[in-house]
GUDRENBA-691697 format. One record per residue (C-alpha): residue number from 1; residue in one letter; x, y, z. Coordinates in steps of 0.02 Angstrom, whole numbers, plus 32768, in hexadecimal, padded with zeros to 4 digits. Layout:
// residues N
r k->NUM&r->a&xx->X&yy->Y&zz->Z;
...
This chain:
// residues 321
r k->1&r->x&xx->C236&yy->A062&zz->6FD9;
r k->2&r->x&xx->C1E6&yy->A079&zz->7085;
r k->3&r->x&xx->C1A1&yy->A109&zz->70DE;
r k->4&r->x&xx->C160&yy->A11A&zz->719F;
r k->5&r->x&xx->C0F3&yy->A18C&zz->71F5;
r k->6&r->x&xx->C0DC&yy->A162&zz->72B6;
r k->7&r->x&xx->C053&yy->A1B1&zz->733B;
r k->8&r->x&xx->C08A&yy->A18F&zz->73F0;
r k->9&r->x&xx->C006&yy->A18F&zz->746F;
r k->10&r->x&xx->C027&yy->A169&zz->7538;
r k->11&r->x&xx->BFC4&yy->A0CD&zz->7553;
r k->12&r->x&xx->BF6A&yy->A0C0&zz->74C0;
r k->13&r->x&xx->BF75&yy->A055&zz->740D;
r k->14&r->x&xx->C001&yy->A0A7&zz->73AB;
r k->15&r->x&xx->BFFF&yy->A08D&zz->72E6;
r k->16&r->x&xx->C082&yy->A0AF&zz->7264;
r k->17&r->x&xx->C067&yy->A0A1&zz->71A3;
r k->18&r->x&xx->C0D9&yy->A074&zz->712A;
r k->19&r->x&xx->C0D7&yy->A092&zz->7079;
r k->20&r->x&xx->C14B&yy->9FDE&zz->7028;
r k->21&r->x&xx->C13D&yy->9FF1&zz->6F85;
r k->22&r->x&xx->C0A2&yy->A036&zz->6F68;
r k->23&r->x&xx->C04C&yy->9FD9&zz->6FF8;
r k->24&r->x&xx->C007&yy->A00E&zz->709B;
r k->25&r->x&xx->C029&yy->9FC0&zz->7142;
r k->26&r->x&xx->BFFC&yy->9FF4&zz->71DF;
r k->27&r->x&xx->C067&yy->9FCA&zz->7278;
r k->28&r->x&xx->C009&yy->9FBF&zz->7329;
r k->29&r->x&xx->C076&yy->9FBD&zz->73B1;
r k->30&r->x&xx->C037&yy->9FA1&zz->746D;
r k->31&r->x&xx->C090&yy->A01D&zz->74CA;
r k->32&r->x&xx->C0A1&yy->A00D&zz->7585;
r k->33&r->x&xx->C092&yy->A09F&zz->7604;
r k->34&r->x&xx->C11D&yy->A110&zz->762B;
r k->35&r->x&xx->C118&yy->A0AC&zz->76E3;
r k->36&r->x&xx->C15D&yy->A00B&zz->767C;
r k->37&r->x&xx->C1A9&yy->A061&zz->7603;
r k->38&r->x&xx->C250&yy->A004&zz->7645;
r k->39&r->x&xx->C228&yy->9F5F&zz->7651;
r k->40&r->x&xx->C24C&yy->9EE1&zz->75DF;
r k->41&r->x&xx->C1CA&yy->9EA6&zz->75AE;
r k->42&r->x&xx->C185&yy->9E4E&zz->74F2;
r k->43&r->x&xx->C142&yy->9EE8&zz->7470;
r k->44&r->x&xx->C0BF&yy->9E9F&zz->740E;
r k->45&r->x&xx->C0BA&yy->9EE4&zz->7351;
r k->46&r->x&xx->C018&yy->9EB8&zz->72EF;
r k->47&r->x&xx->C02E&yy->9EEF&zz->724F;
r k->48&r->x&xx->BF94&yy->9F07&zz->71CC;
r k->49&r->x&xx->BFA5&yy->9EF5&zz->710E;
r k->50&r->x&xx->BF29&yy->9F77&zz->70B6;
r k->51&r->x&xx->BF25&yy->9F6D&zz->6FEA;
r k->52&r->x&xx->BF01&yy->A004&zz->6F94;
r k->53&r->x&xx->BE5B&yy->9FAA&zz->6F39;
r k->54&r->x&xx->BE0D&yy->9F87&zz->6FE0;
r k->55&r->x&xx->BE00&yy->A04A&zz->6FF5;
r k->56&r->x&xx->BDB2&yy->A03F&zz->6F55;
r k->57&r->x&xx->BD45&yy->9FC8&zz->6F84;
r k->58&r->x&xx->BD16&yy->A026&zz->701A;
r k->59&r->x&xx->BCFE&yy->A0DA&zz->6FAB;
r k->60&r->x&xx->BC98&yy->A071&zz->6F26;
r k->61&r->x&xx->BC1F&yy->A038&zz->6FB4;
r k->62&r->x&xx->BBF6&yy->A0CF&zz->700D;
r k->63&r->x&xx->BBDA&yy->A11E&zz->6F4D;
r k->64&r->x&xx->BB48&yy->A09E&zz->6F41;
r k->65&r->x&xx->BB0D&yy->A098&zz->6FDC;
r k->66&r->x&xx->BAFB&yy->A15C&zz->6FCC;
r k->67&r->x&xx->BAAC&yy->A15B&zz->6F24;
r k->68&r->x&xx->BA33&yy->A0D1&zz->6F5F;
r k->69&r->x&xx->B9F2&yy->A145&zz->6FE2;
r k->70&r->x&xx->B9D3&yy->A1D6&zz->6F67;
r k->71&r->x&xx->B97C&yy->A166&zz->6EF1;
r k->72&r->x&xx->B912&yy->A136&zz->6F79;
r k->73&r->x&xx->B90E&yy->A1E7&zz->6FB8;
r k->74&r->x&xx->B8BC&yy->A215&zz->6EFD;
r k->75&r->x&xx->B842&yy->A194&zz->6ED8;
r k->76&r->x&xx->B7F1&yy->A1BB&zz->6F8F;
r k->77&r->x&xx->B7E3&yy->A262&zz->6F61;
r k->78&r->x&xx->B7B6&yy->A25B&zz->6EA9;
r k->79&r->x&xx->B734&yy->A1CD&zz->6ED0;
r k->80&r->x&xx->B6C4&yy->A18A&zz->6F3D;
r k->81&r->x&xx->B6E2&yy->A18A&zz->6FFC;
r k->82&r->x&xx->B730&yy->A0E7&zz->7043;
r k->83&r->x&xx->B6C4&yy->A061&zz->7074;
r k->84&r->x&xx->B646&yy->A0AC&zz->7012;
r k->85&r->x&xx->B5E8&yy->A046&zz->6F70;
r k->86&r->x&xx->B5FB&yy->A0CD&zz->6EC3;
r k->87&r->x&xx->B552&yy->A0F0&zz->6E87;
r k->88&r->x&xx->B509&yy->A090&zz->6E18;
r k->89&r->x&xx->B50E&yy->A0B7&zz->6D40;
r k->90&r->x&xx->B488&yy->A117&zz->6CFD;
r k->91&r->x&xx->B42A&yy->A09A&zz->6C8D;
r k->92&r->x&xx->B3B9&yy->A0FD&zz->6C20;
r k->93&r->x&xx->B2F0&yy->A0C3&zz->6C02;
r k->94&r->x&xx->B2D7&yy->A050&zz->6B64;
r k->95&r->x&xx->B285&yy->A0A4&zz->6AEC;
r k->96&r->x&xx->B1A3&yy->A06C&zz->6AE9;
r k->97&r->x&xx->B197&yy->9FFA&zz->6A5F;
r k->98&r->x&xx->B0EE&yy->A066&zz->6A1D;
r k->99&r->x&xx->B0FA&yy->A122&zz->6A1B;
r k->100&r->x&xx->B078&yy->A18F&zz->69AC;
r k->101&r->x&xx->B021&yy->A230&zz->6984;
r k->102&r->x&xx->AF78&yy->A279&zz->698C;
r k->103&r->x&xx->AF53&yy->A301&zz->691A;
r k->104&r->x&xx->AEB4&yy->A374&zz->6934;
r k->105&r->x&xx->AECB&yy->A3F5&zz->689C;
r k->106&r->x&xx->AE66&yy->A473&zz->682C;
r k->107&r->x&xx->AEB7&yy->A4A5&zz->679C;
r k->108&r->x&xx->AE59&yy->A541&zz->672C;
r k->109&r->x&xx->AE8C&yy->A4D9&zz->6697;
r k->110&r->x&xx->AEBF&yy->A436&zz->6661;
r k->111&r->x&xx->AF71&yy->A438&zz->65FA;
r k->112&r->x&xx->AF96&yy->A39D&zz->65B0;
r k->113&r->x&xx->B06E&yy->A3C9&zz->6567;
r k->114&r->x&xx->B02B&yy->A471&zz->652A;
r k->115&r->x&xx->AF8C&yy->A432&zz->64EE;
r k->116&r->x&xx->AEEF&yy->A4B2&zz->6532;
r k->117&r->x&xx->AE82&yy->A408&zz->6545;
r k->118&r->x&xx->ADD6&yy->A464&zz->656E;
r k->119&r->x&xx->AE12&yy->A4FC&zz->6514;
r k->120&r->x&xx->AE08&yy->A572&zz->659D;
r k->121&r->x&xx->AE86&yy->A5F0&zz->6565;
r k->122&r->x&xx->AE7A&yy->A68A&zz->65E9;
r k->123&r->x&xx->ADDC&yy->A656&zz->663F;
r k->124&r->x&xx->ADE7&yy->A621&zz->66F9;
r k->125&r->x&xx->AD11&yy->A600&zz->670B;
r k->126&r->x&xx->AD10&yy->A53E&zz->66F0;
r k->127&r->x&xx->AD8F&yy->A503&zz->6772;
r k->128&r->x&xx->ADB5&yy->A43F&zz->676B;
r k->129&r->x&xx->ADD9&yy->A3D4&zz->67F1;
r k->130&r->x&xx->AE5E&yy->A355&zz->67CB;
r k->131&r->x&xx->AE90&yy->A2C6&zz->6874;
r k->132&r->x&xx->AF15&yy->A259&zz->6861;
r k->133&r->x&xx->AF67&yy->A1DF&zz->68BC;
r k->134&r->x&xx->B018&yy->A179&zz->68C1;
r k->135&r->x&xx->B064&yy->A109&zz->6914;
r k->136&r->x&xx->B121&yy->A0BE&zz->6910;
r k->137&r->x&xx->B15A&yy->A01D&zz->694C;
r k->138&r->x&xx->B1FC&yy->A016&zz->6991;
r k->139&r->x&xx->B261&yy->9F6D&zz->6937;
r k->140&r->x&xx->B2FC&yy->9FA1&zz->698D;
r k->141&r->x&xx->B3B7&yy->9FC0&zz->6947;
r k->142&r->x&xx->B35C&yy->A087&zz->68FF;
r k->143&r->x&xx->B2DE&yy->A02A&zz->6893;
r k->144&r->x&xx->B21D&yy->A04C&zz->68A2;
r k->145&r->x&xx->B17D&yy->A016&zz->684E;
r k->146&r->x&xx->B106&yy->A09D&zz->6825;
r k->147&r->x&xx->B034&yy->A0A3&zz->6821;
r k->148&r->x&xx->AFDC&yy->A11F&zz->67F1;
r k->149&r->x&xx->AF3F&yy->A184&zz->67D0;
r k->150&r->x&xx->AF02&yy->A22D&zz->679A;
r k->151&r->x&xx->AE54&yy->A256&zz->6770;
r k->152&r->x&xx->ADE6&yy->A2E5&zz->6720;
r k->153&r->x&xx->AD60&yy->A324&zz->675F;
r k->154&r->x&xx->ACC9&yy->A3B9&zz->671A;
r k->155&r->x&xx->AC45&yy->A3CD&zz->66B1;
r k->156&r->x&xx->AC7F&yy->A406&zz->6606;
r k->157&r->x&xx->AC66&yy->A377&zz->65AE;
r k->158&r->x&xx->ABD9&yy->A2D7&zz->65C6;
r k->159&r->x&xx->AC3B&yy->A260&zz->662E;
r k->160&r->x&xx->AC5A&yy->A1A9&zz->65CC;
r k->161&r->x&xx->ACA6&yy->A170&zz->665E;
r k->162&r->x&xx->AC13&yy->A1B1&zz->66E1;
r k->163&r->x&xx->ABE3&yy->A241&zz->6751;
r k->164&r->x&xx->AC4A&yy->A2C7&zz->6719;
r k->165&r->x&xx->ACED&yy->A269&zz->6703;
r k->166&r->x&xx->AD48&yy->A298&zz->6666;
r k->167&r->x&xx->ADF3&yy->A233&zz->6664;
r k->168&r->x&xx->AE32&yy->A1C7&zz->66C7;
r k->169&r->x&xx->AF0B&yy->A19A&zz->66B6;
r k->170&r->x&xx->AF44&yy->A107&zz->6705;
r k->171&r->x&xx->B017&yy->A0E5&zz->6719;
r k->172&r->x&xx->B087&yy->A05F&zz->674F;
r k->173&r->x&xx->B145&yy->A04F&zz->6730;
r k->174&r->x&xx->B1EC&yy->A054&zz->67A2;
r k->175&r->x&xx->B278&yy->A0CB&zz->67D6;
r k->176&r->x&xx->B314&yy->A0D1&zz->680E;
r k->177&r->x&xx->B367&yy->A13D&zz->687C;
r k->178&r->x&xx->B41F&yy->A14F&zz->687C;
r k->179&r->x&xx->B488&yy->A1F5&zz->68DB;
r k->180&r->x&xx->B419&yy->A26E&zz->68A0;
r k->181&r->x&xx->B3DE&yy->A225&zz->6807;
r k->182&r->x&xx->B336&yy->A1D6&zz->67CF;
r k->183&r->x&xx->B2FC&yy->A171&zz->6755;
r k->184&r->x&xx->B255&yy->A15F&zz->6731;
r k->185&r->x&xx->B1FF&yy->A0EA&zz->66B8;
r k->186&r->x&xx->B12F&yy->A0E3&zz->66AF;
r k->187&r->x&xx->B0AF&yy->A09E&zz->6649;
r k->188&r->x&xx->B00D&yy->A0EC&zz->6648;
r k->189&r->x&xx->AF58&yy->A0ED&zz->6603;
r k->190&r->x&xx->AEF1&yy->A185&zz->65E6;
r k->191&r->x&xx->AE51&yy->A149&zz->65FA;
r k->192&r->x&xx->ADD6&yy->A1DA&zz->65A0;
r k->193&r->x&xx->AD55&yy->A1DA&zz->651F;
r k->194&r->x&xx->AD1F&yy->A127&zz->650F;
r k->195&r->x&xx->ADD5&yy->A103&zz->64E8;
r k->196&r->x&xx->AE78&yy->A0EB&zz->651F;
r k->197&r->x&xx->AF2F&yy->A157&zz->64F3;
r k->198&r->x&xx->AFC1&yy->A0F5&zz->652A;
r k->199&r->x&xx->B046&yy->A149&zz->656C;
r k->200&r->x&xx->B104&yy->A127&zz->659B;
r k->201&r->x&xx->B171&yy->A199&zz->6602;
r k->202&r->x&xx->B21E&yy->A1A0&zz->661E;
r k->203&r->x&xx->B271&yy->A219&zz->669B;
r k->204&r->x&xx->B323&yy->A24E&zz->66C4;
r k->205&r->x&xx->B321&yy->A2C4&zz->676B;
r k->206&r->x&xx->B3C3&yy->A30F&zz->67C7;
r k->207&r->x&xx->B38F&yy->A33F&zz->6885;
r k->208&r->x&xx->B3EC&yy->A402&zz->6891;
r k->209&r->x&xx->B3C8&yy->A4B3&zz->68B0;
r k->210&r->x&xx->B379&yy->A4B2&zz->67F4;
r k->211&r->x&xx->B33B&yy->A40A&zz->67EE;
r k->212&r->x&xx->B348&yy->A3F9&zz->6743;
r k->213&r->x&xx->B2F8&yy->A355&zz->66E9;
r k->214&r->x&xx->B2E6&yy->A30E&zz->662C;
r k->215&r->x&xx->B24C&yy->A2C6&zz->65F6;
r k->216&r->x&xx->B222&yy->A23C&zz->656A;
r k->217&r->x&xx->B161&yy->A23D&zz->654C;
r k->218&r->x&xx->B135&yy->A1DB&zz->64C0;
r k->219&r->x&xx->B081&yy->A1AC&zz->6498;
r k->220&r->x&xx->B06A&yy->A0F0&zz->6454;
r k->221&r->x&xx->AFA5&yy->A0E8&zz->642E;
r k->222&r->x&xx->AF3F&yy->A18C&zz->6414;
r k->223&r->x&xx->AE9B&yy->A13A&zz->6461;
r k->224&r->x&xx->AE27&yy->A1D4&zz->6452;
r k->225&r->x&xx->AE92&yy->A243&zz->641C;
r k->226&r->x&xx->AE81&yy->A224&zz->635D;
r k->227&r->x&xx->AEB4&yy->A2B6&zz->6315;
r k->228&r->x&xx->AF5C&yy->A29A&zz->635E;
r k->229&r->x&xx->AFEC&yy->A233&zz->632F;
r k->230&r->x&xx->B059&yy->A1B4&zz->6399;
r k->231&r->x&xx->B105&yy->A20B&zz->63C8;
r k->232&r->x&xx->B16D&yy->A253&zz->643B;
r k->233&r->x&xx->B173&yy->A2F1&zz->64BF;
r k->234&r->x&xx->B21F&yy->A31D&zz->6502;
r k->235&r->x&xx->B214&yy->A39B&zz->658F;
r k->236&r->x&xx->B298&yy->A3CA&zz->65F1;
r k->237&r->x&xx->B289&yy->A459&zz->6684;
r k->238&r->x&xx->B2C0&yy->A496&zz->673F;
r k->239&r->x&xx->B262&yy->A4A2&zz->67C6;
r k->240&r->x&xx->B2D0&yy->A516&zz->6843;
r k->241&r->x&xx->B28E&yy->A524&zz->68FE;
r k->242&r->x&xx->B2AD&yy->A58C&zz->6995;
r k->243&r->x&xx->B252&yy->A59E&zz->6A49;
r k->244&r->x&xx->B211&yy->A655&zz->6A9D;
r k->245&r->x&xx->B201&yy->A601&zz->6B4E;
r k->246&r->x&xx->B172&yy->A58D&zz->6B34;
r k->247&r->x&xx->B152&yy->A5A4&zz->6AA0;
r k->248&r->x&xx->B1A0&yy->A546&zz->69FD;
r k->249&r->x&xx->B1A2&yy->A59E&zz->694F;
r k->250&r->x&xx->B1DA&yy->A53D&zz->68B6;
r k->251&r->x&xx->B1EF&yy->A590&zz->6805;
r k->252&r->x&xx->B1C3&yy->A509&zz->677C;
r k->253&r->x&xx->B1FE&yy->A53D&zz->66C5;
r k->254&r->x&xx->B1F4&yy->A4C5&zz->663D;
r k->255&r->x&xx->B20D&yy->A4BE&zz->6584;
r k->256&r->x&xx->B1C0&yy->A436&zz->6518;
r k->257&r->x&xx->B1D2&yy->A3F4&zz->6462;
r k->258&r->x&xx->B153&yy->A382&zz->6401;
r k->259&r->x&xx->B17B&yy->A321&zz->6370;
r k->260&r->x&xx->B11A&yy->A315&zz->62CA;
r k->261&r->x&xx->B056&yy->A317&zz->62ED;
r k->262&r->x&xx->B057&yy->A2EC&zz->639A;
r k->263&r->x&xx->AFE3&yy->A38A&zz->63C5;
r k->264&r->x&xx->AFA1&yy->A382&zz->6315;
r k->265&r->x&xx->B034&yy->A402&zz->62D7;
r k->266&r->x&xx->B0DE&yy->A403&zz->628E;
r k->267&r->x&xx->B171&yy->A3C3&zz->6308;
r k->268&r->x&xx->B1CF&yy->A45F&zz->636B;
r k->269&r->x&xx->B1CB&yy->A4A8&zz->6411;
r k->270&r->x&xx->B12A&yy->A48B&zz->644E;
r k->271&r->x&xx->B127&yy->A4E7&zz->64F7;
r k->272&r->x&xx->B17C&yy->A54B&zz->6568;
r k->273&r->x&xx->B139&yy->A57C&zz->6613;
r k->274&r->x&xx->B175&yy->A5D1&zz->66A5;
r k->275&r->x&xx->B10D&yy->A5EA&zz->6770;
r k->276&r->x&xx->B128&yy->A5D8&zz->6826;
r k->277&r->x&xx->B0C9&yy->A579&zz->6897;
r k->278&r->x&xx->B0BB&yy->A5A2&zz->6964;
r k->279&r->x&xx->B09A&yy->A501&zz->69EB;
r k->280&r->x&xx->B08A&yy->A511&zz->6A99;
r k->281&r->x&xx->B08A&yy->A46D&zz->6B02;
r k->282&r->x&xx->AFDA&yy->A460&zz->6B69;
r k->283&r->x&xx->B021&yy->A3C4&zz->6BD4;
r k->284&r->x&xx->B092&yy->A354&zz->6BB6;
r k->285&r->x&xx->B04A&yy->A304&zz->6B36;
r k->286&r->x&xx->AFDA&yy->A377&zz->6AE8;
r k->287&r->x&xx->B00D&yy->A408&zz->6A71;
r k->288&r->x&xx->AFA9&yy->A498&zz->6A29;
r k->289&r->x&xx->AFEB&yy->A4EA&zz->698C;
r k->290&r->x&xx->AFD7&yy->A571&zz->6900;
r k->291&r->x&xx->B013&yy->A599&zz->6863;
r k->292&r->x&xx->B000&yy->A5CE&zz->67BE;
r k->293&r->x&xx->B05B&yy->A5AF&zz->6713;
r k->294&r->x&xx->B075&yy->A624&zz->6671;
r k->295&r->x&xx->B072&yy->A5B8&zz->65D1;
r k->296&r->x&xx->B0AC&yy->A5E8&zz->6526;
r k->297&r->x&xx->B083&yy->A56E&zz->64A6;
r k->298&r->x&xx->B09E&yy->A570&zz->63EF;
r k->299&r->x&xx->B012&yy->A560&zz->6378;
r k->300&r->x&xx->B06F&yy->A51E&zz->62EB;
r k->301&r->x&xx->B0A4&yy->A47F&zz->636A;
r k->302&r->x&xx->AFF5&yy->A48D&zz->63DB;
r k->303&r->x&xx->AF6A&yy->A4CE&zz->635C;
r k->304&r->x&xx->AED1&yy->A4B5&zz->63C7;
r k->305&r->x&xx->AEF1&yy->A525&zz->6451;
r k->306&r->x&xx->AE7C&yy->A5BF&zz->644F;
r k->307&r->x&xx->AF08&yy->A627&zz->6487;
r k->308&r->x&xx->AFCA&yy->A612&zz->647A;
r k->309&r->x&xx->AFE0&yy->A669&zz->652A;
r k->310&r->x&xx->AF6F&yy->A652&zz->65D7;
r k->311&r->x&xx->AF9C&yy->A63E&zz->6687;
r k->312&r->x&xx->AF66&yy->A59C&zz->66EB;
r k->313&r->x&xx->AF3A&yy->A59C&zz->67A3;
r k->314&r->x&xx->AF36&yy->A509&zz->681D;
r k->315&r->x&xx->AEFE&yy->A4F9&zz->68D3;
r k->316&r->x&xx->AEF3&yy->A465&zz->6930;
r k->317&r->x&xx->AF38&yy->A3EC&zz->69DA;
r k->318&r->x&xx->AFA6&yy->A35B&zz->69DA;
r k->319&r->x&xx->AFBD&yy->A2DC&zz->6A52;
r k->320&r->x&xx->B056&yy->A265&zz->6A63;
r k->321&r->x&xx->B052&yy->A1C6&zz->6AA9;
């Protein structure tokens, strides 16, 4: 089956396509000018065979060339300018391998888990000054190693230790940070009284608006503190937070249970407490802060305390290093 279309030009290149069998061919004939028109001489035909895949071929190549150029159009405008480097990954600071706190505090009464140790009860007129220091050793892969010192300091008591130290606690152990958990193990001495109490903490804290945290205190040696027996503290609290511009409040609220004897009383809850502490950063490194804490302690757990309700007040600076 064939088919012909024909465009006649004066002169010019005349083509005429034919459709055999589902193929295209287009006829070029030289046509001479009407002037010549009768003179014999030799037509030329030049026939060209065109296969319907090489218009494909032709389609399918203009499709990528065009989708090459947007592609290229895009990345220049969703990245950086040609010719130019892309800036270089943010590559945050290791963390120091020694980071610590210095704490500058007086406290209106020293509270031992519930225990009233100089027996204050609502008097604020023998204020105690209690410094402490820690410092944590980064190992790497979240874990730490702990030291640790707190110390107190008045004249209540004749000193065994000298001047008017009282106590002394010493700690070393390890956490682990994970998310934001941490797990804290420590080992410490209380150092009062010509003896020594052996302590060993274990503590379970979840980083959150509450921050709430479990605490294992269990006492392995009473040292001086013979009229108690070896056991175990578990405290568990919250210690919510929010800022008023520069200023940082945090509500601490904790409830505490003793077992048999270990404030000279029957096991039960020995504690629960509830206060709200202000700091304001002085530099960068320095912090002042304020606070003060209602306990309620129970005298069948805590017998010795003069008074089963009294508020605690602290002042002090810290400085972090």
């Amino acid at each position: 089956m064939m088919s012909c279309v024909t465009s006649l030009a004066h002169g010019v290149l005349n083509e005429q396509t034919l459709a055999v069998n589902g193929n295209s061919f287009v006829n070029r004939t030289d046509s001479p000018p009407e002037g010549l028109a009768n003179q014999h001489k030799p037509t030329h035909h030049t026939m060209k065979l065109i296969l319907p895949y090489q218009g494909l071929m032709r389609n399918s190549t203009l499709a990528v060339l065009s989708a090459a150029a947007l592609l290229t159009a895009g990345s220049l405008q969703a990245g950086t300018p040609s010719g130019k480097e892309a800036p270089a990954p943010v590559i945050e600071p290791e963390a120091p391998f020694v980071t610590g706190t210095l704490s500058l505090m007086a406290n209106t009464h020293f509270v031992s888990y519930g225990q009233d140790v100089w027996a204050a009860g609502g008097s604020w007129q023998d204020p105690l000054f209690n410094p402490s220091l820690e410092l944590s050793f980064n190992l790497g892969s979240g874990f730490s190693f702990i030291l640790g010192t707190w110390w107190d300091v008045n004249d209540n008591a004749v000193s065994s230790i000298g001047n008017r130290i009282q106590e002394v606690d010493v700690w070393a152990g390890f956490a682990y940070a994970t998310g934001d958990w941490t797990f804290t193990l420590l080992y410490q001495d209380w150092m009062y009284g010509g003896s020594t109490e052996e302590i060993v903490d274990f503590k379970v804290a979840y980083s959150s608006f509450l921050n709430p945290y479990l605490l294992l205190h269990g006492r392995t040696d009473r040292g001086a503190a013979t009229t108690f027996g070896e056991g175990l503290v578990v405290q568990t609290g919250i210690a919510p937070g929010t800022d008023l511009g520069p200023v940082s409040l945090s509500f601490p609220v904790a409830l505490s249970y003793d077992t048999d004897n270990f404030h000279g009383g029957q096991a039960g809850i020995g504690y629960a407490s509830a206060g709200i502490t202000a700091s304001i950063p002085l530099t960068k490194s320095i912090t002042a802060s304020i606070g003060a804490t209602y306990f309620y302690t129970n005298d069948q757990v805590i017998p010795g305390n003069p008074d089963e309700g009294f508020i605690m007040g602290s002042a002090g600076v810290s400085v972090s290093f």
